[in-house]
Residue, then its C-alpha position, 0 to 999 in steps of 0.5 A: x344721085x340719078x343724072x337728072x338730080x344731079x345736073x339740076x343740083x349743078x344748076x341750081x348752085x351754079x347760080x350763085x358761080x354766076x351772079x359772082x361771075x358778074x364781079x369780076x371779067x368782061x360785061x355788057x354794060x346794064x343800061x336800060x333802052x331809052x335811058x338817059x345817063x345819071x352820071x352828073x346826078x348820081x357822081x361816084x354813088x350814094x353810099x352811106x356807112x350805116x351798113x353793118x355784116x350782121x354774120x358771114x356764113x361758112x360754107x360747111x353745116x352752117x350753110x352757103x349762099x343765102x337765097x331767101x327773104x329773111x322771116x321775123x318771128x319774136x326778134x329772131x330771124x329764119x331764112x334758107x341757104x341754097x347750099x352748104x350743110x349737104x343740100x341747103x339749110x334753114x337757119x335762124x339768126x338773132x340781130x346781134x349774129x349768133x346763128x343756128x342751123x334748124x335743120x339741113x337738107x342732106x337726106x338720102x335721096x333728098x325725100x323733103x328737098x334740096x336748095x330751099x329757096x323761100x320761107x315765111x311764118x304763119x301761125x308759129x310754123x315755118x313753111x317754103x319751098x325747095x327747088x329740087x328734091x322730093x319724089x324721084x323725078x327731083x322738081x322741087x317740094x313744099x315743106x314745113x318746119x317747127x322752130x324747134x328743127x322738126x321737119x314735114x314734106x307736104x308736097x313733091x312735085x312731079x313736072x306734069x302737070x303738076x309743076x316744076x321749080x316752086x318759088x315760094x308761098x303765102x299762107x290765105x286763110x289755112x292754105x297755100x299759094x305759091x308758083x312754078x317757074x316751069x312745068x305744068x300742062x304747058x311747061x310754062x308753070x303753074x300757081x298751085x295750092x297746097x293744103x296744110x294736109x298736103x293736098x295739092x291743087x293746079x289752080x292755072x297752067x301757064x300757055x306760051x301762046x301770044x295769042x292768049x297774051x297768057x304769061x311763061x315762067x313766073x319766078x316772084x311769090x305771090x301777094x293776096x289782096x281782098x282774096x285775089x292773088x296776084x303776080x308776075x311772069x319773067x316771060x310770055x304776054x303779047x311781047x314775050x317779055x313778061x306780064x303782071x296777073x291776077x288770080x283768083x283762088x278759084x283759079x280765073x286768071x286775067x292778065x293785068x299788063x304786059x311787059x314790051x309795049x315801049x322802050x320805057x316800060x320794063x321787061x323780065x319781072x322776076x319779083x313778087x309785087x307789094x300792096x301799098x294802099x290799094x296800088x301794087x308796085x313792082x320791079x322789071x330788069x330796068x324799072x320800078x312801077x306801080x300799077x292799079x288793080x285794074x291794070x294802069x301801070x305807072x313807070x316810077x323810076x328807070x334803073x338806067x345806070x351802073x351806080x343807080x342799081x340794076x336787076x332787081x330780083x326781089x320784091x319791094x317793102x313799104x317802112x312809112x311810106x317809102x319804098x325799100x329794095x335791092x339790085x343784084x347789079x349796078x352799084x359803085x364797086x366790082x368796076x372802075x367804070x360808070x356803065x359797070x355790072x356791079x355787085x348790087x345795091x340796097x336802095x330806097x325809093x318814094x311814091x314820086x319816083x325819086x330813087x337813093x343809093x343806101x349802100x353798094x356792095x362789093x368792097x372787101x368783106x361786104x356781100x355781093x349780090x342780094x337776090x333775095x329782099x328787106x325785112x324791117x325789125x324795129x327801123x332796121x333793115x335785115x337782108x342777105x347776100x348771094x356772096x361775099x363776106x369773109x369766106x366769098x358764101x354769103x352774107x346776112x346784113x343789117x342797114x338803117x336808113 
């Protein structure tokens, strides 16, 4: 492996060394500017016991380190791992445990990838991304998977100015859409198509330039509402801490929000956005908003306490109504103290704002850090965990609210 790809390689596995790191040794505690202390409403946290360790991974050809959305295809369940099997894997699972390796990114060179980091099923076939890996300068591909283990690249990107780091995609009509959290003409990154062919296509370059308001380094998926995509970016806009955009498959992108504007308003989105009526929700490090097509956003709740959750890193989903997510951070376990870092929650929410503890992770066997968000599965939520479990690699859980 050449220098470069292997310091990515290093950085990208050492995300996980951090997140653990975070339970366990000193830390600034995670409160959020403004907010008022729920130690009276919160106590000791809300956990429920419906919480069950669906399997806990290996590390060895099984994977490591789970890092992705789970995906739904009859009852069975795909998801990646950032590591373990070589290079990452993608996996499937059945509800009951029993887990199958489809295919593992350990290939001279990494030609197809290396640390798969999303995946999602359209028409029969699985397609996501991985962050490293593909042509020799190693910035991430596109892919495609058969459940049957029969593997396709579709695109290696190459930095400039084409992108670097994707993160996900979504199939519109035959083609996907996804983002680069850097790269592109601007180093900024990018949203991208690629053709099922494998033609790619930079639909728009993020500009760090305030003046522009445009937004930097975009790290959740995209969602397509009525032929417009939307999403978010971790930095950029007027304040530097982040926007909410939309785009169109053409390519006209405008800003929709940007993130700093009080001390309530959120910074740093790094999660997609889900639809829920006409209305996009979404989550910042300390917050949870809902904002309008149109760009009037909404605070509905602030994560401003160790047991209430902290650093929401995946996108919401909508079971009748409510609103289920996770937190890398906040929680009741991995601290003695109130204004703990803690090692994550899954958490419910309603249209009102009014939030719920499902679980905290962090005690002895449990996962610790859900990077990744919910699936539904007849009532039951599916996710996974960076770490935790038996072996300290990861984690896939089921919790019925």
């Amino acid at each position: 492996m050449n220098t470069l790809a292997s310091s990515r390689f290093a950085l990208s596995v050492s995300a996980a060394a951090v997140l653990l790191a975070a339970c366990g040794g000193s830390q600034t505690p995670l409160v959020a500017p403004g907010a008022i202390s729920q130690a009276s409403t919160l106590a000791t946290g809300t956990t429920r016991t419906n919480y069950k360790v669906v399997y806990s991974f290996g590390g060895g050809s099984d994977g490591a380190h789970p890092n992705s959305a789970l995906v739904n295809v009859s009852g069975v369940l795909y998801g990646t791992t950032l590591a373990g099997g070589g290079g990452g894997t993608v996996f499937s699972i059945t509800t009951s445990g029993a887990e199958n390796v489809l295919y593992s990114f350990n290939g001279r060179g990494h030609p197809s990838g290396r640390n798969p980091n999303s995946m999602i099923g359209a028409d029969g076939t699985l397609y996501g991304t991985a962050k490293d890996g593909g042509s020799s300068l190693q910035r991430g591909t596109v892919f495609s998977l058969a459940p049957s283990g029969a593997e396709k690249l579709l695109y290696a990107f190459n930095g400039s100015p084409d992108g670097d780091l994707p993160h996900g995609v979504i199939d519109v009509r035959g083609k996907l859409y996804g983002t680069t959290s850097s790269g592109g003409r601007y180093k900024c990154g990018t949203v991208f198509s690629v053709s099922m062919a494998g033609t790619e296509h930079v639909l728009h370059s993020f500009l760090r330039r305030k003046v522009l308001r445009d937004g930097c380094h975009p790290r959740g998926t995209l969602i397509d509402v009525k032929d417009t995509l939307y999403g978010t970016t971790f930095q950029g806009g007027t304040y530097k801490k982040g926007t909410v955009f939309a785009i169109t498959t053409g390519g006209a992108e405008r800003v929709l929000h940007t993130f700093g504007v009080g001390s309530d308003d959120g910074v740093y989105p790094q999660a997609g956005l889900l639809d829920a009526g006409g209305t996009l929700y979404g989550t910042t490090r300390y917050t949870v908003f809902s904002i309008s097509p149109s760009g009037s956003l909404t605070v509905l709740h602030i994560f401003g306490h160790g047991y209430d959750g902290a650093d929401p890193a995946a996108p919401l989903i909508d079971v009748k109504g409510t609103f289920y997510g996770t937190t890398i951070h906040g929680g009741k376990y991995c601290r003695e103290t109130a204004n703990s870092v803690g090692c994550g929650t899954v958490f419910s929410l309603k249209p009102n704002g009014t939030e719920t503890v499902l679980h905290s992770f962090g005690k002895t066997g449990d996962g610790i850090a859900p990077v990744a968000g919910l699936i539904d599965v007849g009532g039951r939520l599916y996710g996974t965990t960076l770490g935790g479990g038996s072996n300290n690699l990861g984690t896939v859980f089921a919790i019925t609210p």
